[in-house]
Wavefront OBJ file of the C-alpha trace (Angstrom):
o trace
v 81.709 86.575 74.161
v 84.516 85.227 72.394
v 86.031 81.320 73.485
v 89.149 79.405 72.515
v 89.764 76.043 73.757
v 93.382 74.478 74.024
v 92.726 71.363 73.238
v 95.306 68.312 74.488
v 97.217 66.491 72.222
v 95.490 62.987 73.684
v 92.191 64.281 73.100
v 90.954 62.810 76.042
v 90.681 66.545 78.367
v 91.171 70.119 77.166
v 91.471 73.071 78.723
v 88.664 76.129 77.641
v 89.081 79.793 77.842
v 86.109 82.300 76.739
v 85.951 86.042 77.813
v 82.475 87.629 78.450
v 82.654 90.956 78.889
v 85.335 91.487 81.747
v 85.543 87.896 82.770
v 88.043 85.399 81.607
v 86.293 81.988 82.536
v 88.827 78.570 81.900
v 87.173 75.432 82.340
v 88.981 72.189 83.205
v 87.159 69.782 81.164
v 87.888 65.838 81.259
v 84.471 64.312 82.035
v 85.912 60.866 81.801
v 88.355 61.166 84.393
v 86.100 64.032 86.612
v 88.409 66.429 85.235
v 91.739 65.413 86.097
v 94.489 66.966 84.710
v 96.784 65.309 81.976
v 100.175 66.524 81.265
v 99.045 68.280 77.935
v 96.252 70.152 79.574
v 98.581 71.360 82.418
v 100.742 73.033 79.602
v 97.420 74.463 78.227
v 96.006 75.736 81.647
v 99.362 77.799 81.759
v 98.724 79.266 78.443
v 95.313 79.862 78.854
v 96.009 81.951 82.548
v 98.544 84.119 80.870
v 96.062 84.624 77.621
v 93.771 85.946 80.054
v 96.020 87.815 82.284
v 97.247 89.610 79.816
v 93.744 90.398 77.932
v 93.007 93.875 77.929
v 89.543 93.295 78.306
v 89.977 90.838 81.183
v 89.685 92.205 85.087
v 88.795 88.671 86.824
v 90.124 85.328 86.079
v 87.893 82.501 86.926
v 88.482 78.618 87.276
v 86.519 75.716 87.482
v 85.422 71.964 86.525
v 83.300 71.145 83.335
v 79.768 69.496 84.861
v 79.548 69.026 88.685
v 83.219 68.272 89.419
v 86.370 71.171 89.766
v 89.088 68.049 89.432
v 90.330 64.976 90.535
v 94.054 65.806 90.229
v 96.344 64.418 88.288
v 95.284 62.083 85.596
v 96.352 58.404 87.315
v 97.364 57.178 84.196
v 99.518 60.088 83.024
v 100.949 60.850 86.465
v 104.159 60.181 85.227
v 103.990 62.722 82.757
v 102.093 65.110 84.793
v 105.047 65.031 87.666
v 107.831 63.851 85.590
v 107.845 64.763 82.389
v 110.922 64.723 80.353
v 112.731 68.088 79.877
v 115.863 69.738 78.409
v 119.079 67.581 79.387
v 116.536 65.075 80.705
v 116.075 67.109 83.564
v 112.075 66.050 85.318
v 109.677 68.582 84.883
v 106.825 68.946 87.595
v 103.811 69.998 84.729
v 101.116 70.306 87.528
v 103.486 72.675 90.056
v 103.797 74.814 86.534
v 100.089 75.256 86.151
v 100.077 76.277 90.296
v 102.514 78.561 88.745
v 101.131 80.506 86.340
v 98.018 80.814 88.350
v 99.812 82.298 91.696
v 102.282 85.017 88.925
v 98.921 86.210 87.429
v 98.668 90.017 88.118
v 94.701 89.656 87.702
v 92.582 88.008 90.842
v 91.904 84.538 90.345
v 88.992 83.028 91.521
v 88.364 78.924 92.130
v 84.905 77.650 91.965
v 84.944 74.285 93.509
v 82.257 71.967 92.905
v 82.047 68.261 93.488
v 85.148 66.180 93.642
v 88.234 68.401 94.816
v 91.373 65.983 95.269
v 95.727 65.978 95.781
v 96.219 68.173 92.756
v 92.909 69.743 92.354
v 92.789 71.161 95.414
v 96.555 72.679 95.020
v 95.474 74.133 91.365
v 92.538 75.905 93.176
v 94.442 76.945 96.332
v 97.021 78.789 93.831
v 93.941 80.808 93.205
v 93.703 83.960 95.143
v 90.320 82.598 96.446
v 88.443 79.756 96.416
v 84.248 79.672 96.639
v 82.989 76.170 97.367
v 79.508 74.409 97.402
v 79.030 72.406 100.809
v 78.776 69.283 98.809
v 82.526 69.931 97.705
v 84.737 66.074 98.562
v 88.164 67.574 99.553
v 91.198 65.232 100.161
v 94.916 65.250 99.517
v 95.836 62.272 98.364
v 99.530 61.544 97.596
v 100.027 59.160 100.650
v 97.486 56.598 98.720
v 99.859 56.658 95.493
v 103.049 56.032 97.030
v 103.904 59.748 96.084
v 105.032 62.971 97.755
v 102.829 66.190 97.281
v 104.607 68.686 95.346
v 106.436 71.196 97.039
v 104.523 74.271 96.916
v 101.610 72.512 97.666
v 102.825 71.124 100.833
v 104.220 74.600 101.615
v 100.788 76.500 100.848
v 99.136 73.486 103.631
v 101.833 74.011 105.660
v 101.352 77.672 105.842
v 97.453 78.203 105.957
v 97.162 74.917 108.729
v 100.885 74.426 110.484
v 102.935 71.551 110.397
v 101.049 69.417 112.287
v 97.557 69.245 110.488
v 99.071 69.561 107.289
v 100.549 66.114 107.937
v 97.356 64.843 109.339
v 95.778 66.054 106.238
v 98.816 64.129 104.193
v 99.078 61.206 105.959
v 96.067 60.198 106.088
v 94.580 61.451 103.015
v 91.483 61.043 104.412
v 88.083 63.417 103.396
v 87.628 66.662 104.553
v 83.440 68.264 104.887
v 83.550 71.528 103.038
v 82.531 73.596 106.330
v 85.966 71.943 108.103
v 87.734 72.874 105.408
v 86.814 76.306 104.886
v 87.257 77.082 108.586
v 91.186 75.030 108.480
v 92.073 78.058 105.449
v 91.882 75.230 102.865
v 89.380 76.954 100.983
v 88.128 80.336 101.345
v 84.066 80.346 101.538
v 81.559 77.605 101.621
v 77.910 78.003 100.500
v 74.784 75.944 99.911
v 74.757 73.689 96.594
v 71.529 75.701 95.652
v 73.014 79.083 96.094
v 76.922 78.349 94.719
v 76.232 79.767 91.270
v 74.650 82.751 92.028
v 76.844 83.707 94.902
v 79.963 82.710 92.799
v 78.764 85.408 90.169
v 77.855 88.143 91.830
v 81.110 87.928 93.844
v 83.361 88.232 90.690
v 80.845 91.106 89.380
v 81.423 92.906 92.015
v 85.136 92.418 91.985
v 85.222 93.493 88.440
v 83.387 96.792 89.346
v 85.975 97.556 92.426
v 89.743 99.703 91.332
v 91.623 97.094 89.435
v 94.078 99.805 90.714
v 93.401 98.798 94.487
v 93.068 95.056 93.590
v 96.207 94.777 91.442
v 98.593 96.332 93.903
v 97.059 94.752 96.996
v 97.261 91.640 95.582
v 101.167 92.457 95.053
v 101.921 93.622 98.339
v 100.304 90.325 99.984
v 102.027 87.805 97.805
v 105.074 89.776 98.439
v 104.404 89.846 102.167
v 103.942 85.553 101.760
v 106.901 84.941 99.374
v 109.928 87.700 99.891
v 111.902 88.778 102.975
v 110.620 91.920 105.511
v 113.239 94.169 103.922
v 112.515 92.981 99.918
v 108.507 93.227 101.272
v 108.703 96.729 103.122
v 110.672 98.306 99.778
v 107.748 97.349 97.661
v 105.252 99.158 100.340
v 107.548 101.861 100.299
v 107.284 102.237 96.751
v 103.609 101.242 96.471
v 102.181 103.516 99.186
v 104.026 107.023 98.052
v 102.139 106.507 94.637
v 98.670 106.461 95.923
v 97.960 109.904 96.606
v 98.634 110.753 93.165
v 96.251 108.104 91.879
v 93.278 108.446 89.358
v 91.016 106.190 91.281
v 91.485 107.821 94.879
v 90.390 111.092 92.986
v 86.957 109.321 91.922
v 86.785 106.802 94.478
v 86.710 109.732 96.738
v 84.640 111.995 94.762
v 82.164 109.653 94.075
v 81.940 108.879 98.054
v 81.399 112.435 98.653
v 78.647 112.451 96.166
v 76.498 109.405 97.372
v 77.108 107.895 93.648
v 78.871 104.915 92.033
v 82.427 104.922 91.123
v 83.646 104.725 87.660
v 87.272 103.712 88.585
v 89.265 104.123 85.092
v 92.379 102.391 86.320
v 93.332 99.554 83.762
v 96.017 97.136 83.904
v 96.598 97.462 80.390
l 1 2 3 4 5 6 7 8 9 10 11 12 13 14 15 16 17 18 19 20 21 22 23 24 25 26 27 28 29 30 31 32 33 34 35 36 37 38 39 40 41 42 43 44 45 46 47 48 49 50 51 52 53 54 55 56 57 58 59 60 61 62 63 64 65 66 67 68 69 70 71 72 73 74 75 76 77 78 79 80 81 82 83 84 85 86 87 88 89 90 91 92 93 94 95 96 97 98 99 100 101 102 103 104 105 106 107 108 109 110 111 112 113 114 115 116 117 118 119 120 121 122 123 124 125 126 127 128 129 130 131 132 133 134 135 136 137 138 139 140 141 142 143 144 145 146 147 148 149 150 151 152 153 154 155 156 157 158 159 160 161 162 163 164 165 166 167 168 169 170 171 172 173 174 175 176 177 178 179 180 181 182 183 184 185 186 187 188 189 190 191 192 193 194 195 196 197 198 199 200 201 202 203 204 205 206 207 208 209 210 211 212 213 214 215 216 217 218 219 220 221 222 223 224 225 226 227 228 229 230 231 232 233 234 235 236 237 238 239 240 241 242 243 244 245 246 247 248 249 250 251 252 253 254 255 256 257 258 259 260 261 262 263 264 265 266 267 268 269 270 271 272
């Protein structure tokens, strides 16, 4: 297992990335602050997804909180910087909305697991996951309406789209708690389960995602962020395109073989 930690300039949160075996595993880690994010370790969360998306070795990408907490948000006394930072020609730069970013490009699955305190920007860094595992103990809220903010934009479209315009305000405006179990079944997050069984089920999910065709994964996971983000016609192309390769593939030859056989697949597919 090898780990490298990006560690923020104020020294007061970093961002950690180690790879065992097939697993790239970043860790939000600002215990002071239950892991909310600072400006610097926004920049470092987008290095340390594209370090691991484009790892050889790495087939999953999983994120979570240091301790008993995924994250607060954004860091209440560097929200400036986290939402506003200065850029080239002065122009604001929205650090957090970057990180959602990098997470939602990566050509890897992503996987959130949410423990503990979940709020405004925590829970749109772990919705930019493909999915997101929760304990039932998980506090959700989204919480810009008690700063005197607005959410940023693609997190208001991503509640917008999994709950419709009218409980994505009530969630907004009223910033109030969500139970884990409500939230799951509104789309917010993907699966709930027991405190005492979240690690076990979180790991043997990601195992077995690792085992499946990174061939399947990779280009299903393009053709339904195409189907949420492009037009029918720029979608339907990409099918097209997609679909007229598979029965030419390396892994339909052993995923079917190995069917046919009663055995386990060896799927030899890499993204590399």
């Amino acid at each position: 297992m090898s780990t490298e930690t990006l560690m923020a300039a104020t020294e007061c949160g970093q961002i950690a990335l180690d790879v065992d075996g097939c697993i790239g595993r970043i860790v939000i880690d600002n215990p002071r602050q239950r892991n909310a994010m600072t400006r610097d370790m926004c920049i470092s969360l987008v290095k340390a997804v594209q370090r691991a998306d484009a790892d050889p070795r790495v087939k999953v990408i999983t994120l979570r909180g240091a301790g008993k907490d995924f994250s607060a948000g954004a860091a209440i006394n560097e929200l400036h910087q986290v939402l506003f930072d200065n850029g080239a020609a002065g122009q604001a730069i929205d650090r957090l909305s970057e990180a959602d970013a990098a997470l939602q490009s990566a050509s890897k699955p992503t996987i959130a697991l949410v423990e503990g305190i979940c709020m405004g920007g925590g829970w749109q860094i772990a919705s930019a996951c493909d999915m997101s595992i929760a304990s039932e103990t998980v506090k959700l809220a989204v919480t810009p309406s008690k700063l005197g903010i607005i959410y940023p934009r693609s997190g208001i479209e991503r509640l917008v789209q999994r709950l419709g315009a009218d409980t994505a305000k009530y969630v907004l405006f009223s910033a109030d708690l969500i139970p884990a179990k409500k939230a799951a079944d509104w789309g917010l997050l993907t699966e709930t389960v027991p405190e005492e069984e979240f690690e076990e089920f979180g790991r043997s999910l990601v195992l077995r995602i690792a085992e499946r065709s990174q061939y399947s994964i990779h280009t299903m996971k393009a053709l339904i962020d195409s189907m949420v983000a492009a037009d029918d016609q720029d979608s339907a192309a990409l099918w097209d395109a997609e679909w007229a390769q598979v029965p030419d593939g390396e892994d339909f030859r052993v995923g079917q073989a190995a069917f046919l056989a009663g055995e386990k697949p060896n799927f030899t597919w890499s993204a590399a």
